[in-house]
C-alpha positions in Angstrom: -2.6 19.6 -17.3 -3.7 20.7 -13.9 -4.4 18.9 -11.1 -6.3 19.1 -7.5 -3.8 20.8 -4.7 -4.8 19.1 -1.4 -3.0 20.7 1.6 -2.0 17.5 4.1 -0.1 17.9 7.1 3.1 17.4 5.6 3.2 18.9 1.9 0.7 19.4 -0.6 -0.6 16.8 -2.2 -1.5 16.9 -6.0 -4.0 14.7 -7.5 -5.3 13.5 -11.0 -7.9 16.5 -11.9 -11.2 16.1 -10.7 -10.4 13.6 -8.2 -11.2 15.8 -5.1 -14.8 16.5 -7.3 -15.5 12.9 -7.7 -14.5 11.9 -4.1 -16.8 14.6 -3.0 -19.6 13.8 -5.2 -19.2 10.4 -3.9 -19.8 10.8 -0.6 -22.2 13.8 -0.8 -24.6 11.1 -3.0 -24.9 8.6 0.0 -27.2 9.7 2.9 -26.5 11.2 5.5 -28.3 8.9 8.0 -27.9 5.3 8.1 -30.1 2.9 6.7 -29.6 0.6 9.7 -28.4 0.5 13.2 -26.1 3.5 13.7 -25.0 1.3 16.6 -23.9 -1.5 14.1 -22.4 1.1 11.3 -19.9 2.5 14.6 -19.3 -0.6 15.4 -18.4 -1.9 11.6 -16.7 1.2 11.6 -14.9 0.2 15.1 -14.0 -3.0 13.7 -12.2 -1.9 10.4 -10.1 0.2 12.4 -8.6 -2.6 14.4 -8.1 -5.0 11.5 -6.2 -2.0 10.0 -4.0 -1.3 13.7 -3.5 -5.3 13.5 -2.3 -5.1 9.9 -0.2 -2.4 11.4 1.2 -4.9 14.3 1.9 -7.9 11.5 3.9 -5.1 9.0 5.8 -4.3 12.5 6.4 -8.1 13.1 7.6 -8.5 9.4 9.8 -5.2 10.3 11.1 -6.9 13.2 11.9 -10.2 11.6 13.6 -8.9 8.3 15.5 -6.0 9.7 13.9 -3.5 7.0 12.1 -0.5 7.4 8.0 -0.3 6.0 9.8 1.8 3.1 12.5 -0.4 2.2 10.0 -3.6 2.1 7.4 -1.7 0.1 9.8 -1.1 -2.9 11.1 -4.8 -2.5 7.6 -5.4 -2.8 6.7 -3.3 -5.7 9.7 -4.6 -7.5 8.7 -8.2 -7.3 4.5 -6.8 -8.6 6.5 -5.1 -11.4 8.2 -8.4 -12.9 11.3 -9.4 -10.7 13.1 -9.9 -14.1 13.2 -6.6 -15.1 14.4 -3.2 -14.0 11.9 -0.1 -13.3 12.8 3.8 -13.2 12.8 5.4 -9.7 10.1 7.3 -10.8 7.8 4.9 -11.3 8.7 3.1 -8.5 8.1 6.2 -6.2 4.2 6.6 -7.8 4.0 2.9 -7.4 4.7 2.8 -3.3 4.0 6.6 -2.4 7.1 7.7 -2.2 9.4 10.8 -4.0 12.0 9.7 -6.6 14.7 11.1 -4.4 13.5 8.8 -1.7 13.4 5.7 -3.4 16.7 6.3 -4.7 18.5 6.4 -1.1 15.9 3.5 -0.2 16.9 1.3 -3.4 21.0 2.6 -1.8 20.3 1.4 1.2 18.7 -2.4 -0.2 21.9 -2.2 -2.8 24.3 -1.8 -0.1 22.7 -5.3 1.6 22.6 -6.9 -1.6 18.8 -7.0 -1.8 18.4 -4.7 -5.3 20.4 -3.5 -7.8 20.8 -0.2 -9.2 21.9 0.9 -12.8 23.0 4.3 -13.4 22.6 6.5 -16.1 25.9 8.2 -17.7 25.7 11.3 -15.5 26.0 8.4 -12.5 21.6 8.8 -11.2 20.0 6.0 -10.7 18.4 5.1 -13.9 16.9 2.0 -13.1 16.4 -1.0 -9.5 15.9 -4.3 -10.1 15.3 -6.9 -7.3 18.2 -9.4 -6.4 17.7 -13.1 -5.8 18.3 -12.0 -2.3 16.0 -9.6 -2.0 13.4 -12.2 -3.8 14.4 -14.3 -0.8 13.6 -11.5 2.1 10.1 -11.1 0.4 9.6 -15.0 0.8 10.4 -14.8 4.6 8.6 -11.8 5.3 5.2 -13.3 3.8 5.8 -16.5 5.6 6.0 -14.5 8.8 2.6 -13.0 7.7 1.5 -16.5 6.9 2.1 -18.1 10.3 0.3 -15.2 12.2 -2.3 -15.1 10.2 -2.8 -19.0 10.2 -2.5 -18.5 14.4 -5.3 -16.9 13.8 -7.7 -19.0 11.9 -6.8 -22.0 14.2 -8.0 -19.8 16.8 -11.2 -19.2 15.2 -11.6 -22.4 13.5 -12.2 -23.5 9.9 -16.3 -22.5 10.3 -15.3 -19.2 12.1 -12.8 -18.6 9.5 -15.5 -19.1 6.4 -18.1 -16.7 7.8 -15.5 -14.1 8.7 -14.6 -14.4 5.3 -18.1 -14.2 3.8 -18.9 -11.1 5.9 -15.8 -8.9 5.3 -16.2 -9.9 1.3 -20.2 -8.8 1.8 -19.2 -5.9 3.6 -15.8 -5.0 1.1 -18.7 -5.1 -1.7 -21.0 -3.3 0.2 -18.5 -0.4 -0.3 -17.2 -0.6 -3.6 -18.9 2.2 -5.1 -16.3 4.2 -3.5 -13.5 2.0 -5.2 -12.9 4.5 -8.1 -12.8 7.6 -5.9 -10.2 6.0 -3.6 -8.0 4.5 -6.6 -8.1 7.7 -8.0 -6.2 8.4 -4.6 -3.9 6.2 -4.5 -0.2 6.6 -4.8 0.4 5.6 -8.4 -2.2 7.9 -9.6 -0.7 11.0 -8.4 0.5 13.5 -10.1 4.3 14.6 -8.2 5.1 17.7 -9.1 8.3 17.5 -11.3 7.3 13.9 -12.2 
């Protein structure tokens, strides 16, 4: 099966065929001119962009906290969305998060050597499946309660009203864009196609 080539800065990135068509045919099908105030769409625009560099600031705060790298707590955290009872393949994992199978192994190394995972190898001694410890269950449950408490600073700052119509615009706006949904899940990590995977 082939599948689109897209040449990033760092490798080339292969994608489910036709997404690069649908993406395109999604954008090209909105026009080009706003409906409203451009003013407004920049500063929507503006605005996403700094709740995206603040959710950048809280992942570096739950960095800071836990002691992990953004790597090492996305698997933790895929592991846990898989089913924290069970193992999963590197493989899998890797499409899950973004990352190459070879990566996730040293990363799921790493977490083993701290006693957060645990790996089972195959005969030939690779990594044939990571499953999440109790103790990496337990650095999950710290790193969202960091997230909680700064987030909560914030909706005491903006107060209970504040917090309800910030909430009613961004799901207005969220909907607003939807339509793309399908061309951007189509990008996302998991439904990649690695080459070799």
């Amino acid at each position: 099966m082939d599948s689109d080539t897209v040449a990033t800065s760092q490798n080339e990135l292969h994608l489910a065929p036709g997404t690069v068509a649908l993406v395109r045919d999604t954008v090209r099908s909105e026009p080009t001119s706003p409906h409203g105030d451009f003013a407004t769409t920049l500063a929507i625009l503006d605005r996403v962009d700094r709740l995206k560099a603040l959710g950048d600031t809280l992942l570096q705060l739950v960095e800071q906290e836990s002691g992990l790298r953004r790597s090492e707590l996305a698997l933790l955290d895929a592991l846990q969305a898989v089913d924290s009872e069970h193992d999963d393949h590197p493989r899998r994992l890797g499409r899950a998060v973004g990352m190459t199978t070879d990566a996730v192994v040293a990363t799921a190394e790493s977490l083993a050597a701290r006693g957060l995972v645990g790996i089972v190898h195959d005969d030939a001694g690779r990594a044939a499946a990571i499953h999440l410890t109790d103790a990496g269950r337990a650095v999950l449950t710290q790193a969202e309660a960091v997230q909680i408490r700064a987030t909560d600073a914030a909706v005491r700052e903006v107060g209970p009203e504040g917090s309800r119509r910030a909430l009613a615009v961004l799901d207005q706006i969220i909907g607003a864009m939807s339509p793309l949904a399908p061309a951007v899940e189509l990008c996302a990590p998991e439904n990649r196609m690695l080459p070799g995977a």
